[in-house]
C-alpha positions in Angstrom: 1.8 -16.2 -14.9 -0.2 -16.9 -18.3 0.0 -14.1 -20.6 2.8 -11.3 -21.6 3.8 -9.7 -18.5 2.7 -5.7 -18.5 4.8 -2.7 -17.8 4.2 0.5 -15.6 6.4 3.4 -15.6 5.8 5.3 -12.2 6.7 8.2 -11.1 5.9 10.3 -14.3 6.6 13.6 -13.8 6.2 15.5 -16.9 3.7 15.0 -20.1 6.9 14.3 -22.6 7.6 11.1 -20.4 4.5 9.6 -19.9 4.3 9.9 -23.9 7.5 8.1 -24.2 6.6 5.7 -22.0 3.6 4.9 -23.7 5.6 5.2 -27.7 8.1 3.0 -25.9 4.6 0.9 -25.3 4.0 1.1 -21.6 0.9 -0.6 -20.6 1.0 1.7 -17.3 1.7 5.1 -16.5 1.9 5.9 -12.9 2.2 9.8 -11.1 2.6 9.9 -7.6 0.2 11.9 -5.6 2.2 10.9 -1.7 3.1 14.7 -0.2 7.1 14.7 0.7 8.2 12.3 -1.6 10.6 13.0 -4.8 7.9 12.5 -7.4 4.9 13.9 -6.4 3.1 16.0 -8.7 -0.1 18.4 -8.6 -3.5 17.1 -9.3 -3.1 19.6 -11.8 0.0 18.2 -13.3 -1.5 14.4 -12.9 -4.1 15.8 -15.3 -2.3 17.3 -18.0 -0.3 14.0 -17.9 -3.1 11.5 -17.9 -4.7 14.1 -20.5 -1.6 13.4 -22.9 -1.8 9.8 -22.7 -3.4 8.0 -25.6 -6.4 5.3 -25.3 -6.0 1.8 -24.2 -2.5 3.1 -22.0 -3.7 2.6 -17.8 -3.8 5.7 -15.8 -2.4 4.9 -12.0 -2.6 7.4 -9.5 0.0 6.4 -6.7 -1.7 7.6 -3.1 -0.9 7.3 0.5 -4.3 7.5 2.4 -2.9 6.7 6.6 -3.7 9.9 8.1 -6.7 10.8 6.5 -10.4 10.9 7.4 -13.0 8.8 5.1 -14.2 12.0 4.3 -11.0 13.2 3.2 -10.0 9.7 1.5 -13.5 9.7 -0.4 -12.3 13.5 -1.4 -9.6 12.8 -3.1 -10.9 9.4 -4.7 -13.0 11.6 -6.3 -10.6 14.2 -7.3 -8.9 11.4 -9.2 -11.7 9.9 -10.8 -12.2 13.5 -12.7 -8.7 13.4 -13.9 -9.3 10.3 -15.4 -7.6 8.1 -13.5 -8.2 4.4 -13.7 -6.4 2.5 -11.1 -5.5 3.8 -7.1 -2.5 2.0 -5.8 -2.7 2.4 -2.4 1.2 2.7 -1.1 0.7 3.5 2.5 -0.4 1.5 5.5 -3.9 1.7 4.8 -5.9 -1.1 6.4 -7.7 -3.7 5.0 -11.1 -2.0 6.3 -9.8 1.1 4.3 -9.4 -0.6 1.6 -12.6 -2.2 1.3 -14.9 0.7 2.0 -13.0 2.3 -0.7 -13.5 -0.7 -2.8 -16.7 0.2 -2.5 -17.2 3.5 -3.2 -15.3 4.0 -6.4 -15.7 2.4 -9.9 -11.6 2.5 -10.2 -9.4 -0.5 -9.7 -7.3 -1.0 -6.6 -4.3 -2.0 -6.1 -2.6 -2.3 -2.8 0.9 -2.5 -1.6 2.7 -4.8 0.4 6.3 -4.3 1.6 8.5 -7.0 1.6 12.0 -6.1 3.9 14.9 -5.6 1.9 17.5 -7.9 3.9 20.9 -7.6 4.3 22.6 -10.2 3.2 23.5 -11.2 6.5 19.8 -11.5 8.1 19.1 -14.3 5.1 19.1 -17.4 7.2 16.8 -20.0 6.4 14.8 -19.8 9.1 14.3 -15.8 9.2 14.2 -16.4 5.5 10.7 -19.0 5.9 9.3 -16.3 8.9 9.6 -13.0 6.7 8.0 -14.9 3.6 5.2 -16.1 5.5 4.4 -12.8 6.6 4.5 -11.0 3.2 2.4 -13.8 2.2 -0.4 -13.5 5.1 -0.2 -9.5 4.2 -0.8 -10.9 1.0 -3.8 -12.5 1.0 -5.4 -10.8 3.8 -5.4 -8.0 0.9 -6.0 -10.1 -1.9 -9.9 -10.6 -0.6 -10.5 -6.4 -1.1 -8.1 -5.4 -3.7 -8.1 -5.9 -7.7 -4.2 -6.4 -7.7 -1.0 -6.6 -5.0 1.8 -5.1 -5.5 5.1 -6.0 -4.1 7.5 -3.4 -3.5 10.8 -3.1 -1.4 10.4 -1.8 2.1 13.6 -1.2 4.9 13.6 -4.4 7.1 12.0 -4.7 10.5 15.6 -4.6 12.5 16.0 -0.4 11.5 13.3 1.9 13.3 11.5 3.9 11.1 13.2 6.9 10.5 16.5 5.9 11.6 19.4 7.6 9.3 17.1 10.2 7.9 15.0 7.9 5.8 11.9 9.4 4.2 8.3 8.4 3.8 9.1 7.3 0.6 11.6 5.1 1.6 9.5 3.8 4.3 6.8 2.9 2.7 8.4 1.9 -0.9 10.0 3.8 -3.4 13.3 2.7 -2.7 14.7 1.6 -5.5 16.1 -1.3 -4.1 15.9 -4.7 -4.6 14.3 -7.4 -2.5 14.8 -11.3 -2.0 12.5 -12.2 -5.1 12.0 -15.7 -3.8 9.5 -14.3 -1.6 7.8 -12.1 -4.1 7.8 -15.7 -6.1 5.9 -17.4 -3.4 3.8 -14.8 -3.4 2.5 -14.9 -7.0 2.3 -19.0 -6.7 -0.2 -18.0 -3.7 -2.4 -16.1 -4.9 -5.4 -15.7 -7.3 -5.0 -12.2 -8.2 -2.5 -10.4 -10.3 0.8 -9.3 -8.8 2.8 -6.9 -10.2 6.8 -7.0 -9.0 8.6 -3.6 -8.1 11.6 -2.8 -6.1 15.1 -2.3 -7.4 14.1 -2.8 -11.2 15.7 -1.8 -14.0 17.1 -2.7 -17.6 19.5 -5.1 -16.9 17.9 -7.1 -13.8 14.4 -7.4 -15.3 14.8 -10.3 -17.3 15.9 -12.3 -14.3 13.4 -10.9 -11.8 10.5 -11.9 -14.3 11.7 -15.5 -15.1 12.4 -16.0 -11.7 9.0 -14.5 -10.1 6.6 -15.0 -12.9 4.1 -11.6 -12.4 1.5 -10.2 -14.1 3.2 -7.3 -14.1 6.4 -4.8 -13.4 6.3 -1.5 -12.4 9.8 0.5 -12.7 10.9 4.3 -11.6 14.1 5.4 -10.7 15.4 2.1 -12.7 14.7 4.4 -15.9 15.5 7.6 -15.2 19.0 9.5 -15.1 21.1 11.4 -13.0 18.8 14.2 -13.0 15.8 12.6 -12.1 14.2 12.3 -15.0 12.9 9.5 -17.4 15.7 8.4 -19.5 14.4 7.9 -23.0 17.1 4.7 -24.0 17.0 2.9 -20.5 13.0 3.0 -20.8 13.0 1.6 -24.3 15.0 -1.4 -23.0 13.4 -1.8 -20.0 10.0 -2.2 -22.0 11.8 -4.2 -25.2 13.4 -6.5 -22.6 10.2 -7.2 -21.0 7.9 -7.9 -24.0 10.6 -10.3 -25.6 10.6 -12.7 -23.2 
């Protein structure tokens, strides 16, 4: 990690958030645009937010592009390029193909997701320990060739089907709020060439830790800043931020 590590705020759900995200100075303001998860907004709400947003703060639009067509994938890319958006982060399982056709295409910045299991603390043996981080880190830089950035988020482990206990798409493909094994994510970043930005289980009082331990470029936080309402909680986002940029 050289630098000052950055900060995204996701899940942004309302223009008086993403502005005190970016007072609180936020490098990063992500809305969510993945149908059936707790955060998504409009294309028409993603606007008025990115609208609101002063200069020099980065506009992510969070997508999930699995079940659609190119044609339908290029659609929307360009939907989001009118609303200003300057970074896609790709949070489904979209292939590395996908990825780089839509590379391609568009003039924004990609960033792709890669789950990394959330392990009870039971499965940590070494040896499972050694399998799972080499294959976040093949994930890792199979993407790493196509994308401008990886992101590492938590994921349910591989030993729980999908959709067993209820769990939603959001849950399934990140989102969780919960926090993985950051050694991985830290062999991750020593790995590779291109930015990573840390997310999973974040919040005021872990992020200090996570960051001295993984070394990103950047972390991206959600339901570690917000309050039992759902919404962006103005004192935990300040600290979350402060904490961050004082290290």
């Amino acid at each position: 990690m050289e630098g000052r590590v950055r900060v995204k705020i996701c899940g942004v759900r309302r223009e008086e958030d993403a502005l005190l995200a970016a007072s609180a100075g936020a490098d990063a303001v992500g809305v969510i645009q993945v149908e059936g998860t707790k955060r998504f907004v409009s294309l028409e709400r993603a606007k008025r937010i990115f609208d609101a947003l002063p200069p020099f703060v980065t506009k992510v639009a969070v997508v999930a592009f699995d079940a659609l067509s190119e044609a339908e994938m290029l659609e929307r890319v360009r939907a989001f390029e009118r609303i200003g958006a300057d970074c896609l982060q790709l949070h489904g399982n979209e292939s590395i193909e996908t990825v780089e056709r839509l590379k391609a295409e568009t003039s924004l910045k990609i960033i792709k997701k890669v789950g990394v299991p959330a392990l009870p603390q039971s499965s940590k043996e070494e040896k499972h320990m050694r399998e799972l981080t080499r294959d976040v880190l093949s994930a890792a830089r199979a993407y790493e060739r196509v994308a401008d950035a990886i992101l590492l988020d938590s994921v349910p482990h591989k030993g729980k089907a999908k959709g067993e206990g209820g769990e939603s798409q959001e849950s399934v493909q990140g989102g969780t709020g919960v926090k993985h094994d950051w050694s991985i994510s830290k062999s991750v970043v020593a790995a590779l060439r291109k930015p990573v930005i840390l997310a999973g289980g974040l919040n005021p009082e872990n992020v200090s830790e996570a960051v001295r331990e993984v070394r990103p470029f950047a972390v991206d936080v959600s339901s570690g800043v917000e309050n039992a309402s759902g919404w962006k909680d103005e004192a935990k986002v300040r600290k979350f931020i402060s904490t961050v940029k004082h290290l």
